[in-house]
C-alpha positions in Angstrom: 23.7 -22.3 -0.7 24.4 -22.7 -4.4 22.8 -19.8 -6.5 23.7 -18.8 -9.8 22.8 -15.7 -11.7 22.5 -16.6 -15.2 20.9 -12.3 -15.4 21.6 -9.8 -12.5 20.3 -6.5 -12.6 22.1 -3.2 -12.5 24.3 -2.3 -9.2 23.1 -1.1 -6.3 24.9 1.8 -6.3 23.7 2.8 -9.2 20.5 2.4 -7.9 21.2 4.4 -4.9 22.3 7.2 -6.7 19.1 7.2 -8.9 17.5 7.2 -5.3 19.5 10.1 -4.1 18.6 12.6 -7.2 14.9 11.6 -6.6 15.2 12.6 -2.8 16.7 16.5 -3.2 13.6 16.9 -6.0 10.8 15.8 -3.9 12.1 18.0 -1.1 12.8 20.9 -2.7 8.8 20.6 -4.4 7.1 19.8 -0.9 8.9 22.6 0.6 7.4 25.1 -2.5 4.0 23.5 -2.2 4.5 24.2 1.8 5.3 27.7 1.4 2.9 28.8 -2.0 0.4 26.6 -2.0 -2.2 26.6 -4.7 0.0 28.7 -6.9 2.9 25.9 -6.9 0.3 23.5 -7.5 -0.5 25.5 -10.6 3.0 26.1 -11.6 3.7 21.7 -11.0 0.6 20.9 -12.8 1.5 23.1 -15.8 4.9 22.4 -16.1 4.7 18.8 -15.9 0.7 17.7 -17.3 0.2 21.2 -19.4 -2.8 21.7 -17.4 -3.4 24.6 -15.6 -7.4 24.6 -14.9 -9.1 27.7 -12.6 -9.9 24.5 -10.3 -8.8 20.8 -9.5 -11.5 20.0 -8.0 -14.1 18.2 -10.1 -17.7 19.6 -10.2 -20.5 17.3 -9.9 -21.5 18.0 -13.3 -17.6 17.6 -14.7 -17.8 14.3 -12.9 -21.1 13.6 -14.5 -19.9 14.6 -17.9 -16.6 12.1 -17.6 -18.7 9.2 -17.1 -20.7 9.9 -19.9 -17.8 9.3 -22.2 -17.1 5.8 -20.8 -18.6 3.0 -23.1 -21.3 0.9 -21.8 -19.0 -2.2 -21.7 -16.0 -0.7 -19.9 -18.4 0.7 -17.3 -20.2 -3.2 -16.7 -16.8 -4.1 -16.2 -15.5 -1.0 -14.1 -18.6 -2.4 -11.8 -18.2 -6.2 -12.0 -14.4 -5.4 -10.7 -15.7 -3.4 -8.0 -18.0 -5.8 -6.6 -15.0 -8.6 -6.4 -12.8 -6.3 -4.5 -16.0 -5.0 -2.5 -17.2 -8.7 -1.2 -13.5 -9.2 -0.1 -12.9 -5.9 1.5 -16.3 -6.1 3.3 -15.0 -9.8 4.5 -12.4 -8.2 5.6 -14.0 -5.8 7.3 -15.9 -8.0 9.0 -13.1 -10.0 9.9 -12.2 -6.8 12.5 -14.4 -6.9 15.5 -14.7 -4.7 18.4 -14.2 -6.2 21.8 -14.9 -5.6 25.3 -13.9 -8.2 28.2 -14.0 -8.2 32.2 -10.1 -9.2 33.2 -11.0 -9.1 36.6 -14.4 -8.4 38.5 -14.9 -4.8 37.8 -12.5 -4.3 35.1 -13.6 -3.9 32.3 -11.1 -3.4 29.1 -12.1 -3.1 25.4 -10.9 -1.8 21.7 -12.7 -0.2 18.9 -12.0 0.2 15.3 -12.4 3.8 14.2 -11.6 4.7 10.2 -9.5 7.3 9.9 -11.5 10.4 9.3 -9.8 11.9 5.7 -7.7 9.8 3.0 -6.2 11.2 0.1 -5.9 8.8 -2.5 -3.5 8.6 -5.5 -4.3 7.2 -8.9 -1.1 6.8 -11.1 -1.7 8.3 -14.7 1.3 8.8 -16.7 2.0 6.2 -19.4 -1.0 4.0 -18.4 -4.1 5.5 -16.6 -4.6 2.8 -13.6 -8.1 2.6 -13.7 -7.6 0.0 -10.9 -6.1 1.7 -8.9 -8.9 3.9 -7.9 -11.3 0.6 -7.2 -8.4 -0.7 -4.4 -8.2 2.6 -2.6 -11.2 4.8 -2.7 -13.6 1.4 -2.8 -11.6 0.4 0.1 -11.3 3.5 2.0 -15.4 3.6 1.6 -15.9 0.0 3.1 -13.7 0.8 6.1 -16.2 3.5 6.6 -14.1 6.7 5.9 -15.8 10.0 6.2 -14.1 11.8 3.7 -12.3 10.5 0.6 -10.5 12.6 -1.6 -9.0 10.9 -5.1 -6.4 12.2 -7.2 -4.8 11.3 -10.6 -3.3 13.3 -13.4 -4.8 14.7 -16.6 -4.7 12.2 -19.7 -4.2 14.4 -23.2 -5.2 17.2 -20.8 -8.3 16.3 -19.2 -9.9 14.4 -17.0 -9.6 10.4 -18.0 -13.1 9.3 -18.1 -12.9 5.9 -16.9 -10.7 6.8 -13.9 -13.2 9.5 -12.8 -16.1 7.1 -13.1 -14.3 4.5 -11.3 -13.4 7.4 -8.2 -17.3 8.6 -8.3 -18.5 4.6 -8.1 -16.2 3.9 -5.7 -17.3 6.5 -3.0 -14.4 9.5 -3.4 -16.3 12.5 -1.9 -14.0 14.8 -3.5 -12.0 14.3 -6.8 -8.8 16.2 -8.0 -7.3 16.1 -11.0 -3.7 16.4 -10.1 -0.5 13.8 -10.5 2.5 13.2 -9.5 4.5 15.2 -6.2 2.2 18.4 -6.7 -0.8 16.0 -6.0 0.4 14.1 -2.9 1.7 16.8 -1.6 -1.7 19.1 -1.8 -3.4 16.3 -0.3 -0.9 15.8 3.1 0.1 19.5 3.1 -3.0 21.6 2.2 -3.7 24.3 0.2 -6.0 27.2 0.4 -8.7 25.2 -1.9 -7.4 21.8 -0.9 -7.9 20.6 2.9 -5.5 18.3 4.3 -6.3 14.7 4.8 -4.8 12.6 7.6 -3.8 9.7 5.5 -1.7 9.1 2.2 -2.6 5.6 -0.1 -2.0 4.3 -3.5 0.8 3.7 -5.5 3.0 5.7 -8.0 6.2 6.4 -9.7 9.5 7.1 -7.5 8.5 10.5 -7.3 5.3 9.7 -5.4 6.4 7.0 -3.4 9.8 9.1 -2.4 6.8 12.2 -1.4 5.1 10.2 0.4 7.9 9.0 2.4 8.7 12.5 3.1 5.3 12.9 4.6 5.1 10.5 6.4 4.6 11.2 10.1 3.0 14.6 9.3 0.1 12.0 7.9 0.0 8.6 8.0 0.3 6.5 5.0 -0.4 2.7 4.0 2.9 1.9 2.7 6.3 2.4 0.6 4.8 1.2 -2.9 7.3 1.9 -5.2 7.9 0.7 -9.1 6.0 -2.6 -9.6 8.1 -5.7 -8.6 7.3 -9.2 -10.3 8.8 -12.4 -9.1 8.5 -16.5 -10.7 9.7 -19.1 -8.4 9.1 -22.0 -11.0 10.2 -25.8 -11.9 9.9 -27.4 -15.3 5.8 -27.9 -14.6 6.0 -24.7 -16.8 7.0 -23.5 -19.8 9.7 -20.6 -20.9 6.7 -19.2 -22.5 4.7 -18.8 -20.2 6.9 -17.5 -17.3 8.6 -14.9 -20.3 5.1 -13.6 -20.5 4.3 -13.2 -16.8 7.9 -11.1 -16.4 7.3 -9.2 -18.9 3.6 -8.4 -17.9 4.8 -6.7 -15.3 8.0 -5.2 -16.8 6.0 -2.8 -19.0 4.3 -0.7 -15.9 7.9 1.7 -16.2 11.8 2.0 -16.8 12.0 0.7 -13.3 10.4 -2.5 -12.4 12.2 -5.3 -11.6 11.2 -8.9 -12.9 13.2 -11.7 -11.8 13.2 -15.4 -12.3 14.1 -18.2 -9.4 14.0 -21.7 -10.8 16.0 -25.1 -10.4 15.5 -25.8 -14.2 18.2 -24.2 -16.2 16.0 -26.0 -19.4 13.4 -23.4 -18.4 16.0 -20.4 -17.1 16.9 -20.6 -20.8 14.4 -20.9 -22.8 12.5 -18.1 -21.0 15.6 -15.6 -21.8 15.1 -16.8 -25.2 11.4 -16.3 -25.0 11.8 -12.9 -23.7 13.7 -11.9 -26.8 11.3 -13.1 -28.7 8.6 -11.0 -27.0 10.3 -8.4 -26.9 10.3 -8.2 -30.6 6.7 -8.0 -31.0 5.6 -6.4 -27.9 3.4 -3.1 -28.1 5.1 -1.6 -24.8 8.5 -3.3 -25.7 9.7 -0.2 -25.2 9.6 0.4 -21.7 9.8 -3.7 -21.1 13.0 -3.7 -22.6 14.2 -1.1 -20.8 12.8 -2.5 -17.1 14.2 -6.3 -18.7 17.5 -4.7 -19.3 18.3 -2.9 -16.2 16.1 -4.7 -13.3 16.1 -8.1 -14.8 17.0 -11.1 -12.6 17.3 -14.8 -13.6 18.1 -17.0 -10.4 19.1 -20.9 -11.1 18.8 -22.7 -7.9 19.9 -26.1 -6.6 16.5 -27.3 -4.2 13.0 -25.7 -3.9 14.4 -25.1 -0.5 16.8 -22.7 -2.0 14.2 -21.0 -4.1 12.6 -20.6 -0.9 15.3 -18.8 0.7 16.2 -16.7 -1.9 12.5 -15.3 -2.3 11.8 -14.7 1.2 15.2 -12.7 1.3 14.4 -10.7 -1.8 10.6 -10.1 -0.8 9.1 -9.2 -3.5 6.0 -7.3 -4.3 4.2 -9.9 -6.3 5.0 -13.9 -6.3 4.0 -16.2 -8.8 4.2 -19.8 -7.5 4.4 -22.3 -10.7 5.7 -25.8 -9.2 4.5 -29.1 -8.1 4.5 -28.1 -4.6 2.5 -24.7 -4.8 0.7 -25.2 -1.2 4.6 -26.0 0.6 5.3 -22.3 -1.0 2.2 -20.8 0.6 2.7 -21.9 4.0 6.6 -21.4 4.2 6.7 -18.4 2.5 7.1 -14.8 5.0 8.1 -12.0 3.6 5.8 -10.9 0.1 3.7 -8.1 -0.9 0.8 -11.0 -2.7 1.1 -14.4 -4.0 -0.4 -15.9 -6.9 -0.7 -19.8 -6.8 -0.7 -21.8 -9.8 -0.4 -22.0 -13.6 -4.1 -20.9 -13.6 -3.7 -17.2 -12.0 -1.6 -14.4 -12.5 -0.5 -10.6 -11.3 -3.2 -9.2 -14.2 -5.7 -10.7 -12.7 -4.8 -9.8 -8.7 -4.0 -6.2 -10.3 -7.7 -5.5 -12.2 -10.5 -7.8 -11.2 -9.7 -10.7 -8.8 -11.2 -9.0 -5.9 -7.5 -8.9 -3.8 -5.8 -5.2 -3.3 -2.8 -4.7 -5.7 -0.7 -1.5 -3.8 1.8 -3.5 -2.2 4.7 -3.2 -0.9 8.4 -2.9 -2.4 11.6 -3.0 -1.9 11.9 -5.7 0.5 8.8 -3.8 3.0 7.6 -7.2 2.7 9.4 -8.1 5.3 7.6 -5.8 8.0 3.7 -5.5 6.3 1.4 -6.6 4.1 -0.5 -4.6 1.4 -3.3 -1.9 1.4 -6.3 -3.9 2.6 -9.3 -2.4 5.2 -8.0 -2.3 8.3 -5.1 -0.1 6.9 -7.6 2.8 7.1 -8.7 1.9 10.5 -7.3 2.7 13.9 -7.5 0.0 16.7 -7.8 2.5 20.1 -8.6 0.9 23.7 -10.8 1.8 26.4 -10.9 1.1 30.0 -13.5 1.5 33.1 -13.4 0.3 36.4 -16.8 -0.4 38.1 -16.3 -1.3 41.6 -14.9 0.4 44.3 -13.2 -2.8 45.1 -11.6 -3.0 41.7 -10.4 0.8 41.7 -8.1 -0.1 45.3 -6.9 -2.9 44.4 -5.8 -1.8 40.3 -4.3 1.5 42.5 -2.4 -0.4 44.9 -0.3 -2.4 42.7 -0.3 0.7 40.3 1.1 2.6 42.5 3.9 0.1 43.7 5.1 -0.2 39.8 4.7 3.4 39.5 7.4 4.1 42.2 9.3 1.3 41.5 10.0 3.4 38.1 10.2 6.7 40.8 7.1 8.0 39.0 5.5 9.8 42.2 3.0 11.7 40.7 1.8 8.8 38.6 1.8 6.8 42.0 -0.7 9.9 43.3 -2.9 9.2 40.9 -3.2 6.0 41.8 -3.0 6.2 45.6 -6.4 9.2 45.6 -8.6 6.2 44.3 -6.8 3.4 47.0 -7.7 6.4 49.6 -11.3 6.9 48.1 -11.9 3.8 47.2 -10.7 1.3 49.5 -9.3 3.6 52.6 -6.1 2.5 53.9 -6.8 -1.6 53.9 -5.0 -1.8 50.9 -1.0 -1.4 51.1 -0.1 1.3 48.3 2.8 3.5 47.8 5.7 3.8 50.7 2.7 2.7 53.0 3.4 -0.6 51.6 7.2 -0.6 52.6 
């Protein structure tokens, strides 16, 4: 495999190191939030928003006062986003049935999807209040059927934002904190005395958040490792440099952090979309950060054969994949390891990210590979059932029960068995060392 890197982002050591420093933080904060609870809350919030409230928990009429402040126009089209990702979550949904079969006369076997009964959901603030973010995990969370949502997301110019808080309320979050960042995330998995627990961590967020809820994971389940935004273009010369600079750098601008790379077999476009980025970067109003993501997480990728391309981007796994070539359909059924894929010129990440209707917390850093994004059937749990109805059934399930349970030397698990062969079936049916 030929592959050159006319761009290569910074070292990975470097990167690990980053990693590292981001680690002993996050610990040392969950373990203060673990032992002080409230009042580290309090400290975090103050030192790091400047807002130190006598509650984060948003009254009914705080939550009715926000939404006043948001325009008539933003709120139509807080609500016409909400409806596409509600139609597709509620597909979803219904995509996930509930089964029972008979596998043999008188067994009867089944599963049922239960939600999980608390979420804590995290809305990034920070530079850029992701509004969004709220519709793809609270609206979500509230199709799947979950009993009790609780949203967070950080003060904006200390208070509440307004259009995040409506976009919670509409979405179905019972309760609503205004908290960011490790103090939040870790209130919501850890408890507090005016914060319960939830059972469940989703969203995204910065390294900080995605490093806590890593941490926490397997005292509460979580949906995935969403880390800094990720943006990929496979693309051939059906494109131009334009167009592709503007779709890196789209996605560039979310922090210091986010990788953007480029995998083409048209060194014509490689370099007229490092040119175009230059450009861009000129005029851009979040250049800035951009730069900064371009600079250290750039990637441009010259390849020899679509195959290749292929390759390359199932290897890399990126959190979002724009597809731009003559062959879009070949990428979407050969390609494995993503977090979403955008075909064609026509679409984009903006669109998958605000209003399309699909979820945008996906996953990074090559998690890809292993699962797909936050959709509805993250927040439910798949649990099975059994019942035997015949006495028939019972011996003769026991009887080779009990054989594989000894065969493991499992004697009181063979018992268990052998009580309903005795009950059940008396001693017709070979069971245990009888059957020796």
């Amino acid at each position: 495999m030929t592959v050159t890197h006319l761009k290569r982002a910074k070292p990975e050591a470097e990167r690990a190191a980053d990693d590292a420093k981001v680690r002993a933080t996050v610990e040392a904060t969950l373990a203060d939030i673990a032992a002080r609870g409230d009042a580290a809350v309090r400290d975090l919030s103050a030192k790091f928003d400047a807002y130190a409230p006598p509650a984060f928990r948003l009254t009914p009429s705080e939550i009715e006062a926000a939404m006043g402040r948001v325009g008539a126009r933003e709120m139509e089209d807080i609500r016409f986003a909400q409806a596409q990702i509600r139609r597709f979550a509620e597909a979803q949904r219904a995509s996930m049935t509930d089964i029972e079969v008979e596998t043999l006369p008188g067994v009867i076997l089944g599963h049922r999807n239960i939600p999980v009964q608390s979420v804590g959901c995290y809305v990034p603030g920070g530079k850029f209040p992701m509004v969004a973010s709220a519709h793809m995990s609270v609206l979500t969370a509230a199709v799947a059927g979950v009993p009790r949502i609780v949203a967070a997301a950080p003060p904006v110019k200390g208070a509440p934002h307004p259009a995040i808080v409506a976009a919670m309320h509409l979405g179905g979050a019972h309760e609503i904190l205004v908290l960011g960042g490790i103090q939040a995330v870790g209130a919501m998995a850890l408890g507090t005395e005016t914060i319960a627990p939830v059972d469940m961590l989703v969203g995204p967020g910065n390294a900080f958040v995605a490093e806590a809820k890593r941490q926490l994971y397997g005292r509460v389940g979580i949906d995935l490792f969403a880390g800094p935004t990720e943006t990929m273009v496979i693309a051939d010369d059906t494109v131009d440099g334009e167009l592709v600079a503007t779709d890196l750098l789209g996605q560039a601008e979310h922090g210091y952090n986010s990788p953007a790379c480029l995998i083409t077999i048209s060194r014509p476009l490689a370099e007229a979309t490092l040119a175009e980025i230059d450009r861009l970067l000129a005029i851009l109003p979040t250049a800035e950060t951009a730069a900064a993501s371009w600079r250290d997480y750039g990637e441009v990728i010259l390849c020899d054969s679509h195959d290749e391309m292929l390759a390359v981007a199932n290897d890399m796994a990126f959190e979002h994949v724009q597809v731009m070539t003559d062959r879009d359909d070949w990428y979407l059924e050969r390609m494995h390891s993503y977090g979403a894929l955008f075909l064609g010129a026509r679409t984009n990440v903006a669109n998958g990210d605000k209003v399309i209707g699909t979820n945008h917390t996906l996953p990074t850093r090559r998690a890809g590979r292993y699962t797909g994004g936050l959709w509805v059937g993250k927040f439910l749990k798949t649990h099975s059932y059994q019942r035997i109805l015949t006495d028939e059934a019972a011996a003769m399930i026991g009887a080779y029960g009990s054989r594989l349970c000894l065969l493991e030397g499992f004697v009181g698990h063979a018992e268990q068995c052998n009580i309903r062969v005795r009950r059940h079936g008396g001693r017709n049916i070979a069971y245990g060392t009888a059957a020796e």
